[in-house]
Structures are given as C-alpha cells and as structure tokens.
N, C-alpha and C positions, 0 to 999 in steps of 0.2 A: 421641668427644667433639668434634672441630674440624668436623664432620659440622651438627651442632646450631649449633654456632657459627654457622659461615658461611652456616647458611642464617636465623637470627635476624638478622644482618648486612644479607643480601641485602635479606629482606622489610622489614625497617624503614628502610632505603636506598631501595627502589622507594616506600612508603608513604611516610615522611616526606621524602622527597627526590625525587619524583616527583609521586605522586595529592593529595599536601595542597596542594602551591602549586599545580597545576593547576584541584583545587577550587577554593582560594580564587578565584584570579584570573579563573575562571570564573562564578562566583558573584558578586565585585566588579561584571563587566561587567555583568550584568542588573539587578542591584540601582541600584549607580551605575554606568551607562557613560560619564558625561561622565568624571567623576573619575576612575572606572577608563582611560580614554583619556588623561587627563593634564590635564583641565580647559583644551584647546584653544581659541584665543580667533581666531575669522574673521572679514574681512571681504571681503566681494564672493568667496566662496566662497575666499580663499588664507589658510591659517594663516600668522597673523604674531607668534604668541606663547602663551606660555602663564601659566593665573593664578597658577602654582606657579613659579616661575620668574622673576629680576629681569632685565631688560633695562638696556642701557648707554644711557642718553640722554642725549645733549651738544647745548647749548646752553642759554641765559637760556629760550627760550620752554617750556623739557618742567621738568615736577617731577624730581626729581633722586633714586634710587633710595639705598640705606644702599652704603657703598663694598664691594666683590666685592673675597673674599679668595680668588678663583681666581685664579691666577696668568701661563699662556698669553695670554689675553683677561679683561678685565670679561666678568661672568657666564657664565664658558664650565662648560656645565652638563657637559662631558668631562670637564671637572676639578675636578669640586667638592669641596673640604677645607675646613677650619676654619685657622684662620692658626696654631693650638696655641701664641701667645703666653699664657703667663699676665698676671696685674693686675701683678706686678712687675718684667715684660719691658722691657728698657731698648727694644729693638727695638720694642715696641707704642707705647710713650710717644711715641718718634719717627715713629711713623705719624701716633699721634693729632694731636701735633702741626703734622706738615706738612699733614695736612688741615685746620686751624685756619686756616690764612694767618689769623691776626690777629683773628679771633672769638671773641668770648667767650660765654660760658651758651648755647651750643648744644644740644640736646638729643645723649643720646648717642647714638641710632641715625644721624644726620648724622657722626659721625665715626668710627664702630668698624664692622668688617663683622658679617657674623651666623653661626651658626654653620657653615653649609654657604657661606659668601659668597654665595647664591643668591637670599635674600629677598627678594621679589616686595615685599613690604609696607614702609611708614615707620609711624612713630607719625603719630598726628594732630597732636602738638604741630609734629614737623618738619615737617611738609605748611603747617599754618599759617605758620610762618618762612618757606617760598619764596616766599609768595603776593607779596608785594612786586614781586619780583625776575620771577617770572613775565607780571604783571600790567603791569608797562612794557614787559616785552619784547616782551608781544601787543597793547603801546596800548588795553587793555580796562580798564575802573574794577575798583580791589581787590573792592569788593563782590560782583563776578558772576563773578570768579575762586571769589569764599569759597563761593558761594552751590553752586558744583559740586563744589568741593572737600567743602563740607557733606553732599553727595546721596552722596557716594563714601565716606563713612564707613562699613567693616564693622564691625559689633558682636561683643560675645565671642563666643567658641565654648558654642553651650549654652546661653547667657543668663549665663556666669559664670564662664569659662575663657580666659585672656588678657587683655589689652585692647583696646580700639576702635584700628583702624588702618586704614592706606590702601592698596589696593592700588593702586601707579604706574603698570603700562601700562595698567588702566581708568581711574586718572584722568585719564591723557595721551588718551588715546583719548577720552574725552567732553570735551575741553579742545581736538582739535582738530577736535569736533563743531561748534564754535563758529564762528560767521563773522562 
C-alpha cells in the first residue's frame, strides 16, 4: 500500500511541481516574451526599469509614483509586501496622514501604498494634481505638460477591467523627452 502511495506522490510532484510550470513559462515566453521577460523598459540598449514595477522618483520635475509599502528601500522589488494595515489601523491613519502635510481632497492613490507597494501606475486623477507642480519645475506651460500626460493614459484592461491610469516611469520617460 505505501508502494502506491509514494509513487502517486512522486509523479504528481514531478507533474505538477516540475513539467506544469516549466510548460507554462515556456509557453508565456513565445506567446508573450516581452511580458514573460518582465515588460523590460531600454534605452540606448541599458535596462532602466520595468512597466511592472514603481520606481522612486525624487524631485518637483518627475510625477511622483503612489507611496511603496516596501520597507528596506522605496520600491525594493526584494521586498515586496502589502503594509497589512486594515481601514481601522491607527498606524495607517498616521501614514495617511503624515503624507497629507496639509492637503486636502487628494485622491487616494497619492497617499496610501498598493497592495504589493510596487505599483508602477497612479490614477489619471493623481497625474492630473502634479501637473502644476511638475510644469514650473520644468518652466514648461501646464498645457503641454497635460497634453503628454494625456498621450500616457492606459485604458482598461479588455475594454472594461479596471480603470484608466498612468504608468510613471513611461510618463517620466516621455516628460524628459521633452526639451
């Protein structure tokens, strides 16, 4: 009887924990290889980021990603967790807070992280709110800030899965296309 066993064991061990995810991941790479590669983002041939993936960008002139609830580094993709504060977290409130410094009707992807703190994307609302603040700091007119900001809008997934939002290091990246 432990004969039978062990070898039911064995073979759905090599099958399911062996040949199924080498399938798949085999099968991702032809199908999609960008995405199966990690949706790698180049320029002049050196990877500088990925579209799965938020970067840290400090200063007025870059759009400014949702706060990384990775804790090492901002967006340290080694460490990515969820902050596992719940809505009634005194501990969350005082985040949200200190990220306020003093602003109000913020949208909330500006002040809460996401669930892996990794999110590449903001909503288009929050994209819109920097424009200001971006647009003096590049001495450029608001309008031809919006007008990229505009080009950078991803739509749902599907035509009807999510909402429209932005990914930050293509927007930053076409924002320091700019001269």
């Amino acid at each position: 009887m432990l004969r039978p066993l062990l070898s039911l064991l064995l073979g759905g061990t090599l099958l399911l924990g062996m040949a199924v995810p080498v399938g798949v991941t085999a099968l991702a790479g032809l199908v999609l290889p960008e995405q199966a590669g990690g949706s790698l983002i180049r320029r002049e041939g050196q990877v500088i980021g990925s579209a799965l993936v938020g970067q840290d960008f400090q200063g007025d002139r870059w759009f400014q990603g949702r706060p990384s609830a990775t804790s090492a580094a901002p967006y340290d993709a080694s460490s990515s967790a969820a902050s596992q504060l719940g809505p009634t977290s005194a501990a969350l409130l005082e985040a949200i807070t200190t990220r306020l410094v003093g602003a109000r009707d913020v949208p909330a992807d500006a002040v809460t992280a996401s669930g892996s703190g990794l999110d590449p994307h903001i909503s288009v609302e929050n994209a819109r709110e920097q424009i200001p603040r971006v647009a003096a700091a590049r001495n450029l007119p608001a309008e031809r800030i919006f007008a990229i900001l505009e080009r950078s809008i991803e739509g749902r997934e599907l035509g009807l899965l999510g909402e429209p939002r932005v990914n930050v290091l293509r927007l930053n990246l076409a924002l320091e296309a700019v001269r």
